[in-house]
C-alpha positions in Angstrom: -15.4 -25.3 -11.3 -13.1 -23.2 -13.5 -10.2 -24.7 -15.1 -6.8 -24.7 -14.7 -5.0 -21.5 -16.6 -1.6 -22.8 -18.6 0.7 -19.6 -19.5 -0.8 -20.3 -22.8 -4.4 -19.7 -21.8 -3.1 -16.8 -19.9 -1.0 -15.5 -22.9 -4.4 -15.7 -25.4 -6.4 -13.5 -22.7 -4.0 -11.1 -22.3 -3.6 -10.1 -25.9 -4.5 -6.5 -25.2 -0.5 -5.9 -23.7 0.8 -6.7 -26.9 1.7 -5.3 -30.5 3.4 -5.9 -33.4 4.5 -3.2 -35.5 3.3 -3.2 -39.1 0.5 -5.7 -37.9 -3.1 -5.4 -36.5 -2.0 -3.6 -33.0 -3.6 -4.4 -29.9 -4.1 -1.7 -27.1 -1.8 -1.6 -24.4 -2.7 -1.6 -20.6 -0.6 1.1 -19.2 -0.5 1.6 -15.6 -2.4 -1.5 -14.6 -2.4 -2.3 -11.2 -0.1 -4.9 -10.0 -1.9 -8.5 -9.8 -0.8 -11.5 -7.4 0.1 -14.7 -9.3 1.2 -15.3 -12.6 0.0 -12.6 -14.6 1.9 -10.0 -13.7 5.3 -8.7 -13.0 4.7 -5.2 -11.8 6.5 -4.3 -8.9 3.9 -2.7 -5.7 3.6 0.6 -4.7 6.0 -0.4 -1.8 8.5 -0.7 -4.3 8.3 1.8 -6.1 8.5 4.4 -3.3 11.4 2.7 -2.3 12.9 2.9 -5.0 12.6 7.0 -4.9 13.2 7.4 -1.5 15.9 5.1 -0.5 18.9 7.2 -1.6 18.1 9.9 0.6 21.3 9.3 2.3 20.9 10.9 5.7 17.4 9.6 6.6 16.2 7.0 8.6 14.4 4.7 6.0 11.5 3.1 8.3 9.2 0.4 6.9 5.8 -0.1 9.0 5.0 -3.6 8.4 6.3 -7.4 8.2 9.8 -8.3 8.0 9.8 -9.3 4.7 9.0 -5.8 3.0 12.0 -4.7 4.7 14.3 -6.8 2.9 13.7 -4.6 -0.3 16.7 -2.2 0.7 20.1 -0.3 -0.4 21.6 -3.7 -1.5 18.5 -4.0 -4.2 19.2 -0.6 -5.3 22.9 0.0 -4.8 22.9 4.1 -5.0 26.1 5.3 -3.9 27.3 8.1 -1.7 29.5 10.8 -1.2 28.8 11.1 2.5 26.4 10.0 4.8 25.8 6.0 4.2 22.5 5.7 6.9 20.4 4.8 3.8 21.7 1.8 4.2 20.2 0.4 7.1 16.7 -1.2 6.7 14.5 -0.5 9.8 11.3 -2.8 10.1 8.6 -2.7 13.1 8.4 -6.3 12.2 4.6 -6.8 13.0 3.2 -9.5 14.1 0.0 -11.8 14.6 -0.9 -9.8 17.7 0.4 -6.4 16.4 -2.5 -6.9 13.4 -5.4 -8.1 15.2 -4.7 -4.9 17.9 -2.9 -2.6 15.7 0.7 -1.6 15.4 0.1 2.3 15.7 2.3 1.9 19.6 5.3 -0.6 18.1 5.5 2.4 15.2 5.8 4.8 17.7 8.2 3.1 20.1 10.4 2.4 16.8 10.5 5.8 15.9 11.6 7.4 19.3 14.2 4.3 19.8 15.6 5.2 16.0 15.6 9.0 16.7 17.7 8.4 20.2 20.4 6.2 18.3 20.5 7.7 14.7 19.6 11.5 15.4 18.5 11.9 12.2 16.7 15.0 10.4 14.6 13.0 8.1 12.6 9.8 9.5 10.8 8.3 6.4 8.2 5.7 7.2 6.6 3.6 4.9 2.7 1.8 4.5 3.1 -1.6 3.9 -0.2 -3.8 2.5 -0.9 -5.0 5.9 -1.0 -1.7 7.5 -3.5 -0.5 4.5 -5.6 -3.8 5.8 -5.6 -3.0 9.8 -6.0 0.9 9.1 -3.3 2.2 11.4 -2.7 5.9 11.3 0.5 6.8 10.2 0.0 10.6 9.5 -1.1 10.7 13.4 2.0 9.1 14.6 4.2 10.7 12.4 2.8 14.1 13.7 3.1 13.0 17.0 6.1 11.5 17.1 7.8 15.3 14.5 6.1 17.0 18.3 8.4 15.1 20.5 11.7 14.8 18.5 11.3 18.3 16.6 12.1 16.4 13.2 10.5 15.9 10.5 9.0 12.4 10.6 7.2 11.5 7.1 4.6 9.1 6.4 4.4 7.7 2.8 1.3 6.4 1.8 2.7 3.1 0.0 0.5 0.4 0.6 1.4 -2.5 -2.4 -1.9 -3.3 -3.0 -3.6 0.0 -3.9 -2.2 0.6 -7.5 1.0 -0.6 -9.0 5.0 1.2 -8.9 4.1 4.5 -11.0 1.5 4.7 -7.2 4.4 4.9 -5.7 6.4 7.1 -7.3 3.6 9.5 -6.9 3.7 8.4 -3.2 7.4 9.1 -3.0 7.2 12.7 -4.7 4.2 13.6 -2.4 6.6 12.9 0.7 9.5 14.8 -1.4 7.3 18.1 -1.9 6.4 18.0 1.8 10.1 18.3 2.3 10.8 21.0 -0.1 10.9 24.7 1.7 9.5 27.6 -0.2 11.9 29.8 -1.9 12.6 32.9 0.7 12.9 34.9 -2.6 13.1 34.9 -6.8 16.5 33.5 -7.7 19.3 35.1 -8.6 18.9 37.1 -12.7 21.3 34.8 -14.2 21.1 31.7 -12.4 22.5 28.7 -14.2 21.1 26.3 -11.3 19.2 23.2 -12.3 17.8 19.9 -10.2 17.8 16.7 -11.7 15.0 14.8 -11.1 15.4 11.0 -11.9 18.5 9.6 -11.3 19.5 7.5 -8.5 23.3 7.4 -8.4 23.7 3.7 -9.3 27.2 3.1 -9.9 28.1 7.1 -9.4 25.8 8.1 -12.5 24.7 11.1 -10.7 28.1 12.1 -10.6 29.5 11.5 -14.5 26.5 14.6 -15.6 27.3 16.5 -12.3 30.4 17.3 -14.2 29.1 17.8 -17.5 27.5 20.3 -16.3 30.2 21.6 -14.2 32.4 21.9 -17.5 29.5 23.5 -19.4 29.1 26.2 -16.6 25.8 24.5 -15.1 25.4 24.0 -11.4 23.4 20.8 -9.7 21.3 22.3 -7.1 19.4 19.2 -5.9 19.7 15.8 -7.3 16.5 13.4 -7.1 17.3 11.6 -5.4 20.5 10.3 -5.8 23.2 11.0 -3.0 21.0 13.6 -2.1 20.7 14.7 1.6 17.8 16.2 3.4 18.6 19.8 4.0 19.8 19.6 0.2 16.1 18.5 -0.7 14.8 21.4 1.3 16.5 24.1 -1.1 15.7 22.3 -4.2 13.1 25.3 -5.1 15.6 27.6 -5.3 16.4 26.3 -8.7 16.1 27.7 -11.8 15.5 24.8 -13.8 14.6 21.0 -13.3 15.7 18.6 -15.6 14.1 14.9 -15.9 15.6 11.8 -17.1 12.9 9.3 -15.3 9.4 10.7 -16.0 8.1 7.5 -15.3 8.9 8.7 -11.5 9.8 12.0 -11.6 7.1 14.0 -13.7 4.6 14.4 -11.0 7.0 15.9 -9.2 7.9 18.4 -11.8 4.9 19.3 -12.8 4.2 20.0 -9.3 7.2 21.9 -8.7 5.8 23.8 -11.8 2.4 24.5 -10.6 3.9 25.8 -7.0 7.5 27.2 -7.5 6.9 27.8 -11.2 10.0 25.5 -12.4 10.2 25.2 -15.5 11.5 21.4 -16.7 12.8 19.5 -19.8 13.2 15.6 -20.3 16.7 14.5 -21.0 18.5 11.4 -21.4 21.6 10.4 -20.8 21.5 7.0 -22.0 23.8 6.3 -25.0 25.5 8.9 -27.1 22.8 10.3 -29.1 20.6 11.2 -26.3 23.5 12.4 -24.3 24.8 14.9 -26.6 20.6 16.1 -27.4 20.2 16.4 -23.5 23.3 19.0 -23.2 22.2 20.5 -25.9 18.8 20.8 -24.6 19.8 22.3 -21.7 22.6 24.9 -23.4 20.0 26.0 -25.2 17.0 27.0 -22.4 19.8 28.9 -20.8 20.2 30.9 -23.8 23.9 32.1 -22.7 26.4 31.6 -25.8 29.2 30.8 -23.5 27.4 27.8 -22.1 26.3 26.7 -25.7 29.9 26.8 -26.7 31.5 24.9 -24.1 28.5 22.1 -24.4 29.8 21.3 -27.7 33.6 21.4 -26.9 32.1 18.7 -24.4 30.5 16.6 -26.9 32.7 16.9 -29.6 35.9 15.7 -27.2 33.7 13.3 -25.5 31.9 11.8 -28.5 35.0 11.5 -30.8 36.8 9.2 -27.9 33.5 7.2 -27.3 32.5 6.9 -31.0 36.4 5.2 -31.8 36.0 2.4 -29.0 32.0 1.8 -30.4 33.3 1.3 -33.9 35.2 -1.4 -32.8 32.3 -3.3 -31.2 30.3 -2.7 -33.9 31.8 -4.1 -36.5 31.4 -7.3 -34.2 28.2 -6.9 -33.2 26.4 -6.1 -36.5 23.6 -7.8 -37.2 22.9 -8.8 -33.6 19.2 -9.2 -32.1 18.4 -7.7 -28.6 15.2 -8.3 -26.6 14.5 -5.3 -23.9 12.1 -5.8 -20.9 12.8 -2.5 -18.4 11.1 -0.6 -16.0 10.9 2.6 -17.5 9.7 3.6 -21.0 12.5 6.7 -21.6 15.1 3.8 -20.4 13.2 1.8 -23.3 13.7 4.3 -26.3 17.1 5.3 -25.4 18.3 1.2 -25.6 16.5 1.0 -28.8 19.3 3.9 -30.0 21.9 2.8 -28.0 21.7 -1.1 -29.9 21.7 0.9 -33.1 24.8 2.6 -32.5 26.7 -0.9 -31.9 24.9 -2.4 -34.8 22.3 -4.5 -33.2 18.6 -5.0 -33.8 15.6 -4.5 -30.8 13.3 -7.1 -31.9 11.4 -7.3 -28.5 10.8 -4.4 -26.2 8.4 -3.5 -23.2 8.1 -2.0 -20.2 6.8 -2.2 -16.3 5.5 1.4 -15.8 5.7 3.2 -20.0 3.6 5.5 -20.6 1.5 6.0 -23.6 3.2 8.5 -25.4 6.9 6.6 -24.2 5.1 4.0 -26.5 3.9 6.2 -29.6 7.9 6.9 -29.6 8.8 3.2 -29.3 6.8 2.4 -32.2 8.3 4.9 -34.3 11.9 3.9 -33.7 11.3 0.4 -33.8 12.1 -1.7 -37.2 8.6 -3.9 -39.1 8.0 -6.4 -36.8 9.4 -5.5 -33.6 7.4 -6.9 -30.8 6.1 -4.2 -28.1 4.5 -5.4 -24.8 3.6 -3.9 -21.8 3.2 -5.4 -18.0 4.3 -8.6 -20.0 4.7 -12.1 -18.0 7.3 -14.8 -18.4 5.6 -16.8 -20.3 4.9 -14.0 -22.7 8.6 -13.0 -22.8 10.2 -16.3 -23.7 7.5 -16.8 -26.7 8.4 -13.8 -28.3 12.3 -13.9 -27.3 12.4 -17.9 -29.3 9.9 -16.5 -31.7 12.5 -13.6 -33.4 15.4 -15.2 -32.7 16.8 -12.4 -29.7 20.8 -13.1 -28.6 20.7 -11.0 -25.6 17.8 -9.9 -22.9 18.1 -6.7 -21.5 16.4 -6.7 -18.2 16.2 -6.3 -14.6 17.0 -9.4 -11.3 13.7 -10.8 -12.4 14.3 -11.4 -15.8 17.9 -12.9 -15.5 16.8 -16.6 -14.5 14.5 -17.2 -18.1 17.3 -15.5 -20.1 19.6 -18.3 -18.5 16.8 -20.3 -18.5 16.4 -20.5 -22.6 20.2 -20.1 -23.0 20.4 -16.5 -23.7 22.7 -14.0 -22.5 21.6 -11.2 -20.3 22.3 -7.9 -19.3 20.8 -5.9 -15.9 20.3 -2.5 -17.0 18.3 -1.9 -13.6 19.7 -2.5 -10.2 22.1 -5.0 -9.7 25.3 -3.2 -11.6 28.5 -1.7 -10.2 30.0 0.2 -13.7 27.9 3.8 -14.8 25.7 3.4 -17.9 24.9 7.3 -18.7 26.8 9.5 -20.4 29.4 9.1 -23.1 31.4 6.8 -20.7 28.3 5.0 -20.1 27.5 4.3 -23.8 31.0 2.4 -23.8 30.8 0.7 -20.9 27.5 -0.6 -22.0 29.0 -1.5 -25.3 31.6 -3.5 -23.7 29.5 -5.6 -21.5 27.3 -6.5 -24.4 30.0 -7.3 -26.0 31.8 -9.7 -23.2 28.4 -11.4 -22.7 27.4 -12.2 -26.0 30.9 -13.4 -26.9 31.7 -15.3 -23.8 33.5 -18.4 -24.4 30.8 -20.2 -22.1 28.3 -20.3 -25.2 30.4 -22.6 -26.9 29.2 -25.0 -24.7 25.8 -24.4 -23.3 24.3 -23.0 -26.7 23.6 -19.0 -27.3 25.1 -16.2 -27.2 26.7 -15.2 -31.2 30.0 -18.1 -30.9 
C-alpha cells in the first residue's frame, strides 16, 4: 500500500517546476497535461477553448456534455460587446446516465435544430466535453449534418479536458477559427494599413483602448481575436495586411497558420504597462514603414505617457520597495507585470505561469532580480511556501488563487478574469497602479495583518 502524499511530499517530487535564479535551476515542465487532484492547477482543454471562442458575440456557444461544463461561461470571462450579446447564453445538451451508455449523437442534434429555430444564428459552436471523448460520439458528423439542414455553419471543436491541458485548446479553438476564415478573393489593397489582433478578449473594453491607438496612428483593426468579434468579421480576417499578437500562449498557432496559408506576416506586442505599450506602437509604426504613421505614434506616446508617467510617480514613491508574487496564465502577461511592478517601484519575487512557454521563460529569467522564484504548473502548496518564504505583499493571480492570498493574509489582485476596469494601454498601466495601490494600503490590514500598513 502506498502512502499518503502531504503537499510536502508532493512539493519534494515536483522539484522539476521550479527555479531559483542565481541558484542550481531545475527544468521546467512546460505544457504538461493537466492532472486530477492536487498536483495541478492547469485549466482543461475545455477551458481553454472556451476561453478563445466565447467572445464570438453572435454565435451560439454549444457545450456537448454534462451540465456542469456549461457553467464555465461569459460571466467567467466577462468580454464585452458593442453589439450582439448571444455569447452570453450557455447552451448544454445536459447528458445523462442513459445519454452515455447509448450515446448523445441524437440529443446534440435535436439541440442544435431547437437552438437554430429560436436563435437563427450564423455561427453554431459546439464543444467536446471529457465524457463525449469517453463514449466516442461523432461530432464532425452531426455538425455536417446538422450545417446540411440549417445552411449554417455549425462547428465542432475538438476540446475534450482530458486529452492535453489549456495551450490543447487554444490550438482547438484556432483550428475551429481557420475553418471560419474565407480566402482572400484577391491581394490587398498596395498600401493597406489593416492589421488583426490576435489575443485579446475585450475584458473590461481592452480591445477597444488599442482600437483607437491605432485609429489615431492611422492603423485600421480588421478583425479582432476574438474579442467583440462577430462571425462575418472573422470570415474577412485574411484580408489583412498584418496580424499582430499580444497572447501567443493562444494565438500563435493561429498566426503561424495564417502565415503558412494567407502569408500574414505577424509581430508580438504588448500592451501591458507603459513600456511595452509604447515598444508595441512602435513596433507596429515601424513594419508599416510610412513616416506619417511613425510620426503620429510618437505624438501618441509622448501625450499619453507624460499624463500616465505623472499619476505613476505618485504611487511610486509609496510603493517603493514593495514585494509582488505573480501566478498568471500566460507567460507574455508574466514579463510584462514583471515591468509594470518596476515602474511603480515594486519587487517580483515569485513568478509562474499555467501555459509559458520556454522561451517566455528564458525572458523571465533575464528580467527577474538574484533570487527570484520561477515556477511553472505550480500548486497551492507550492505557492504559499515560496510567497511566506520571500516575504511577497501582494499575489497577482487569477479566481483560483484569491482564496490562499486571503488565506495567508495577503492582498491580491485578479489580473485574469474577474475584473471590470481595462488594464492595457497607458490608461491601463494607471489603473493597475491604483488598484495595487488601494489593496495594499487598505485600511483592513490594520487589523487582520498584511498588506504594507
Amino acid at each position: 500500500m502506498q502512502p499518503e502524499k502531504t503537499p510536502d511530499t508532493v512539493f519534494e517530487e515536483r522539484k522539476d517546476f521550479i527555479l531559483t535564479k542565481g541558484k542550481h535551476k531545475q527544468q521546467l515542465k512546460c505544457d504538461a497535461d493537466s492532472l486530477a487532484g492536487c498536483v495541478s492547477q492547469r485549466a482543461c482543454v475545455y477551458c481553454g477553448a472556451r476561453v478563445v471562442l466565447n467572445p464570438i458575440t453572435d454565435a451560439v456557444h454549444l457545450v456537448h456534455g454534462p451540465i456542469g461544463c456549461a457553467s464555465y461561461t461569459w460571466d467567467i470571462r466577462g468580454s464585452l460587446s458593442s453589439g450582439p450579446e448571444l455569447y452570453r447564453f450557455s447552451f448544454s445538451t445536459d447528458l445523462k446516465e442513459e445519454d452515455i451508455i447509448f450515446g448523445g449523437e441524437k440529443k446534440l442534434a435535436r439541440a442544435i435544430d431547437e437552438l437554430v429555430g429560436k436563435y437563427h444564428p450564423g455561427l453554431v459552436l459546439v464543444y467536446s466535453t471529457c465524457i463525449v471523448g469517453v463514449i466516442g460520439d461523432d461530432l464532425e458528423a452531426v455538425c455536417r449534418a446538422a450545417s446540411r439542414r440549417h445552411g449554417i455553419e455549425v462547428i465542432p471543436v475538438q476540446s475534450s479536458g482530458f486529452i492535453g491541458n489549456k495551450s490543447a485548446g487554444y490550438r482547438a479553438a484556432c483550428d475551429a477559427l481557420l475553418r471560419i476564415i474565407r480566402p482572400p478573393k484577391g491581394k490587398g489593397l498596395p498600401g493597406s494599413r489593416s492589421i488583426n489582433y490576435l489575443g485579446d478578449f475585450n475584458l473590461a473594453g481592452e480591445v477597444w483602448i488599442i482600437k483607437d491607438y491605432l485609429r489615431q496612428m492611422g492603423v485600421d483593426m480588421n478583425v479582432s481575436f476574438t474579442g467583440d468579434s462577430r462571425y462575418e468579421t472573422l470570415k474577412g480576417a485574411a484580408g489583412a495586411s498584418l496580424n499582430i499578437v499580444q497572447c501567443a500562449g493562444s494565438m500563435i498557432y493561429l498566426a503561424n497558420k495564417m502565415e503558412e496559408l494567407y502569408g500574414i506576416p505577424f509581430l508580438n506586442v504588448s500592451f501591458l504597462g507603459l513600456e511595452d505599450t509604447a515598444q508595441s506602437l512602435r513596433k507596429i509604426a515601424s513594419w508599416f514603414g510610412d513616416g506619417g504613421v511613425a510620426a503620429r505614434a510618437e505624438e501618441l506616446i509622448e501625450r499619453e505617457s507624460a499624463g500616465a508617467g505623472k499619476r505613476l510617480e505618485w504611487y511610486r514613491e509609496r510603493l517603493q520597495g514593495k514585494k509582488a508574487a505573480v501566478y498568471v496564465g500566460g507567460g507574455f502577461k508574466a514579463i510584462s507585470l514583471i515591468k509594470q511592478f518596476r515602474e511603480i517601484g515594486i519587487d517580483v519575487v515569485m513568478i509562474g505561469t499555467q501555459t509559458g512557454r520556454k522561451e517566455e521563460y528564458e525572458t523571465i529569467s533575464e528580467l527577474v532580480d538574484e533570487g527570484t522564484v520561477v515556477l511553472d504548473d505550480a500548486n497551492p502548496s507550492e505557492l504559499e511556501k515560496f510567497m511566506l518564504e520571500k516575504g511577497a505583499h501582494l499575489l497577482v493571480g487569477g479566481v483560483k488563487e484569491r482564496p490562499l492570498a486571503y488565506k495567508l493574509g495577503v492582498a491580491f489582485i485578479d489580473h485574469n478574469h474577474d475584473r471590470k476596469h481595462p488594464l492595457s494601454g497607458f490608461v491601463g498601466a494607471v489603473n493597475f497602479a491604483g488598484e495595487v495601490y488601494s489593496t495594499l494600503c487598505s485600511p483592513v490590514w490594520k487589523y487582520v495583518g498584511g498588506g504594507i500598513l
